[in-house]
N, C-alpha and C positions, 0 to 999 in steps of 0.2 A: 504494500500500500504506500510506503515512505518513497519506495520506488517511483509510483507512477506518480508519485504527487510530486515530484522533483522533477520531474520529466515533463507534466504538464504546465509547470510557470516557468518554465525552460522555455519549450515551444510559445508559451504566451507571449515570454517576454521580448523571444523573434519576432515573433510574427508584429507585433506591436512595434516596434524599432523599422522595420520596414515600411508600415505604414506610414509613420513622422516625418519619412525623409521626403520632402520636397522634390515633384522629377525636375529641375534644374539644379538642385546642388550636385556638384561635383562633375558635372558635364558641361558640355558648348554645344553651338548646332552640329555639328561635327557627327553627335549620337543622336539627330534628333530619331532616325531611324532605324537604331539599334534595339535589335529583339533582347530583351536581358533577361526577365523571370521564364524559365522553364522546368521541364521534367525528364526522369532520366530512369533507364530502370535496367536490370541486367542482372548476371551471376559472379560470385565470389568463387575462388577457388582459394580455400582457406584450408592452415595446419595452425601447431601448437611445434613450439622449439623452446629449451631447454637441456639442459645438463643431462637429466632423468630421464628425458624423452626418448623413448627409442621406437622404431619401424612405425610411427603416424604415418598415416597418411589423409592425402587431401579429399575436406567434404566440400558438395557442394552446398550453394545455397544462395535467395534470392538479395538483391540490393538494389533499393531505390529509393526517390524521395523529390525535392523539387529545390532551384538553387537560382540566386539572381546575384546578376552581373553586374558590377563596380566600374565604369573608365578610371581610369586615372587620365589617359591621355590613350593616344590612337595605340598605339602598343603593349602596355597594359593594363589590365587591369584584379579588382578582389572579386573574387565569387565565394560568399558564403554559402552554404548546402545544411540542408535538415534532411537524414539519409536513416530509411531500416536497414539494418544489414547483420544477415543471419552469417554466424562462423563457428567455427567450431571443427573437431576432427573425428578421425576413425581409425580403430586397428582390426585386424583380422587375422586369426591365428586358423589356418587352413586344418594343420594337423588334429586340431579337439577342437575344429567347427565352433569358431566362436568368434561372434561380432560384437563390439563396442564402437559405440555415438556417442558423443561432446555435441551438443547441440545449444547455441550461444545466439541470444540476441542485443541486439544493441542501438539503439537512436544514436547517431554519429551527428556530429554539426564541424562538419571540417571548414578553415578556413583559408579558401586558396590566391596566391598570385599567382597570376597568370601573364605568359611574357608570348604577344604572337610574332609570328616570324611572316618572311613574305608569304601572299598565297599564291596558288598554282589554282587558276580554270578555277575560280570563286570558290577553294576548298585551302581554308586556312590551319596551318602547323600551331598547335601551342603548347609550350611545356610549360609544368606549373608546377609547387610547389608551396608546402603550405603544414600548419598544424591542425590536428581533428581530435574533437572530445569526445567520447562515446559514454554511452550509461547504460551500465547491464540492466534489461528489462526479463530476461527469461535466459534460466542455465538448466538445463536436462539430460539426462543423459536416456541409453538404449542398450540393451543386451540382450544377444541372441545365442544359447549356448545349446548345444543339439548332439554332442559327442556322446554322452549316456543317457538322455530325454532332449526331449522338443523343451526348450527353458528361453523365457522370456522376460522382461523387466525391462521396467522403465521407470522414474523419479526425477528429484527434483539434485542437481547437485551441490553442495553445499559450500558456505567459505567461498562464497564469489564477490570478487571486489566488484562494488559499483559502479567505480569510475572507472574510464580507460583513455590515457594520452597514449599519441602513435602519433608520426611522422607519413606525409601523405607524399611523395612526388610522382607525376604522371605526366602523359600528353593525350591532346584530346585534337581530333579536326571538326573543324566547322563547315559545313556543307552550307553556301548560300545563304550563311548567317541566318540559318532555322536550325538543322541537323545537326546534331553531336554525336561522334563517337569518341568513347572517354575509355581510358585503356592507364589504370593504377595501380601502383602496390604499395599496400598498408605496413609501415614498421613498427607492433607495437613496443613500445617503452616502458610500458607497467605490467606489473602484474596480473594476469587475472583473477587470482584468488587470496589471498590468507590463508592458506594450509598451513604456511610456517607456523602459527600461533599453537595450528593444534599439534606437532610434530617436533617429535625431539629428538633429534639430531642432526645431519646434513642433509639440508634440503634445500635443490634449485628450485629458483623464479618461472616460473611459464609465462610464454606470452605469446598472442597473436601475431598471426603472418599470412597477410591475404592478397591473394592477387584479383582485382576485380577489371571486368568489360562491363559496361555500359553503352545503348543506345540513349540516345534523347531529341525531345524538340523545343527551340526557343518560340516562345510565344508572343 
């Protein structure tokens, strides 16, 4: 409940901030033409890395959300984003038939510069760069274990830090200043959990590592 209720004057407080701003601060006629609020939606291909970690492998899962565009001037500019984005990993142990899910949700609000370069045929290069805050909203996991019964489980997992900082660099092209494709990977920097608290002895950090594709269109 503490959760969502952190998460909903989060988004209030965007959304609000966006409204305030005047459409001529921080532009010229220059944008008077510029699409900037749009929507973006696509798949992560996400694992977990650490010390402990051994043979994860990558889940998938869905990411999107809606993001508006900043000038600074004709070549750069900030784009804030308010993003779901599901992460999380998977092992599978062949010989005793046995599957385990990380299944990880997250409101992201990354925020990026963005530096464009020439275009080519009205389809513009941009790399960008940027920090993203995320807020675990949902941690689960999944077990399928079948080597001496059919065995299944599912819950809640526990010891999951709320917050999550990660470092964002990507590039995206602009199709006709509508279309985006956004092509990034996520480095996270925090932890996901507090297991340290409950664990005594030597114990690595985990942290998220996602590559994500996105589609979108400016409006």
């Amino acid at each position: 409940m503490k959760k969502l209720l952190l998460l909903s004057v989060l988004l209030l407080i965007f959304s609000i901030s966006f409204a305030q701003i005047p459409g001529n601060i921080g532009y010229n006629n220059n944008y008077d033409s510029q699409k900037n609020f749009g929507f973006k939606g696509g798949v992560n291909f996400s694992n977990i890395h650490g010390r402990d970690v051994e043979d994860s492998k990558i889940k998938f899962g869905f990411i999107g959300g809606v993001f508006y565009d900043f000038p600074v001037n004709t070549q750069f500019s900030v784009q804030p984003e308010v993003l779901f984005s599901m992460k999380g990993w998977r092992f599978e142990d062949n010989d005793f038939d046995y599957k385990y899910w990380g299944k990880l949700s997250y409101i992201e609000i990354p925020i990026l510069g963005k530096f464009k370069l020439n275009s080519i045929n009205n389809v513009i290069p941009i790399v960008y760069f940027g920090p993203c805050f995320g807020f675990n909203v949902s941690a689960k996991y999944r077990v399928e274990h079948s080597y001496y019964e059919d065995y299944t489980d599912t819950g809640t997992i526990d010891y999951m830090n709320v917050f999550e900082f990660s470092l964002v660099p990507g590039v995206m092209l602009e199709f006709n200043d509508r279309f985006v494709f956004d092509f990034r990977y996520s480095i996270g920097l925090t932890d996901i959990d507090h297991f340290e608290d409950e664990y005594e002895g030597d114990y690595d950090p985990v942290k998220n590592s996602v590559i994500s594709l996105m589609l979108g269109v400016k409006l």
